[in-house]
N, C-alpha and C positions, 0 to 999 in steps of 0.2 A: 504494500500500500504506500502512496506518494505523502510523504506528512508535506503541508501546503504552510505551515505557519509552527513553529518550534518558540519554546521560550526556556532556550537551555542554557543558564549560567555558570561558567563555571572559572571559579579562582583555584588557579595551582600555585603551585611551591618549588621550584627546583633548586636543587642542593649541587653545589661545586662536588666533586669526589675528596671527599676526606674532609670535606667541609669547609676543604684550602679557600684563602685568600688570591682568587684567581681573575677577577674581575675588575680592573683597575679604570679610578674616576677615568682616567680621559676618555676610556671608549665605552663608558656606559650608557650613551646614548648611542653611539653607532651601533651596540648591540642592541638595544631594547627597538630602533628601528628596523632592524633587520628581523626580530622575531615580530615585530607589528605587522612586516610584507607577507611572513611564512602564512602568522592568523588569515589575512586577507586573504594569501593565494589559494587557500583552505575554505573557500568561502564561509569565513566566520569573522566577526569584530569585537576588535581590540578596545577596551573598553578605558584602561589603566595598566601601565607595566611602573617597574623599579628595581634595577640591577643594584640587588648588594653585591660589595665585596664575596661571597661567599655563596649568595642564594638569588632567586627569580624570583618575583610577585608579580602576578600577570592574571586578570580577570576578562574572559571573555564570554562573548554568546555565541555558542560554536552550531556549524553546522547538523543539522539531524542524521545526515549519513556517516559521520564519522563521533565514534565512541570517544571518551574522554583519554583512555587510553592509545586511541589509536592517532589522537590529534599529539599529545603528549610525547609520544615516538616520536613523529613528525617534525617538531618543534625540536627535540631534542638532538635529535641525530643532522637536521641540517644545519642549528646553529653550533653543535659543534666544529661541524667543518668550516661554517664558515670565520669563527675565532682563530683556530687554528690555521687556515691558509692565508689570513689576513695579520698572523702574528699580533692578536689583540690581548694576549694573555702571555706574561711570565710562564715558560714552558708549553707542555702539553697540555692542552684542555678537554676535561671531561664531566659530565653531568653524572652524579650516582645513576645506578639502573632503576630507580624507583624514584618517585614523586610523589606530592600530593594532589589532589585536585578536591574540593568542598564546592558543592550545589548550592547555590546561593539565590536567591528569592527575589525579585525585581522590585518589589520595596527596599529593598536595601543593598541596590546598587552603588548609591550616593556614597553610602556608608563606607560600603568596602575600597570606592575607590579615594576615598579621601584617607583610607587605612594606607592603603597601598604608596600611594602622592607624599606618606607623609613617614614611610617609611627611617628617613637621617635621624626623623626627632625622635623618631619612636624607639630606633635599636639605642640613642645615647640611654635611655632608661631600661631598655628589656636587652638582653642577648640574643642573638638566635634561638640558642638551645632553650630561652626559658620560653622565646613564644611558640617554639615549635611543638610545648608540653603543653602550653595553655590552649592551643589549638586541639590537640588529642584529647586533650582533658573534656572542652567546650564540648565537642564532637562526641565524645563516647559519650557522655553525661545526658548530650539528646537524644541519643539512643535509649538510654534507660526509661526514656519519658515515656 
């Protein structure tokens, strides 16, 4: 069946491997534009990105024929190469084999993308690792519900 109208959010998380410091300010807009064209050429929109040092925040509305995971690959494997043949990273660059991706509700787009935007303030006060727990935590905890 042809789905004619989709309202699929989803904000992922990609993690450096080893959680290296591999994503250096000056080319974090080159990068964060070059995963913008991938979302697009994916027929899906880019809603909010923000390249840490270390990690991705990237909230999109992705296309209905391709899964969260299958967009995720996509995203993954061509912005590797293209860090690497563009020499935008200290070394080799690699994304861990896994991600996150969280379903996100169209009232509270605003929300995420201002989380996302606001990213610099946000890690002076939180680490990675403590929001990557408070996000599992958030998430399993609405499960219970």
């Amino acid at each position: 069946m042809k789905i004619e109208y989709n309202n699929l959010y989803t904000h992922y998380v990609f993690t450096t491997l080893g959680r290296q410091f591999m994503i250096p300010e000056k080319n974090r807009i080159r990068i964060e534009k070059y995963i913008t064209g991938i979302v697009k050429n994916n027929s899906s929109k880019l809603y909010a990105i923000y390249a840490n040092p270390e990690h991705v925040h990237f909230l999109i509305s992705r296309a209905a024929t391709l899964s969260e995971e299958e967009l995720a690959t996509i995203i993954a494997e061509s912005s590797e190469s293209f860090i690497n043949e563009n020499r935008l990273a200290a070394g080799q660059f690699r994304w861990q084999q896994s991600a996150s991706a969280f379903s996100v509700s169209k009232s509270d787009i605003d929300r995420v993308c201002k989380y996302i935007l606001n990213q610099p303030a946000h890690h002076k006060k939180v680490s990675f690792a403590e929001e990557q727990e408070q996000f599992l935590k958030h998430y399993q905890d609405t499960l219970k519900q």
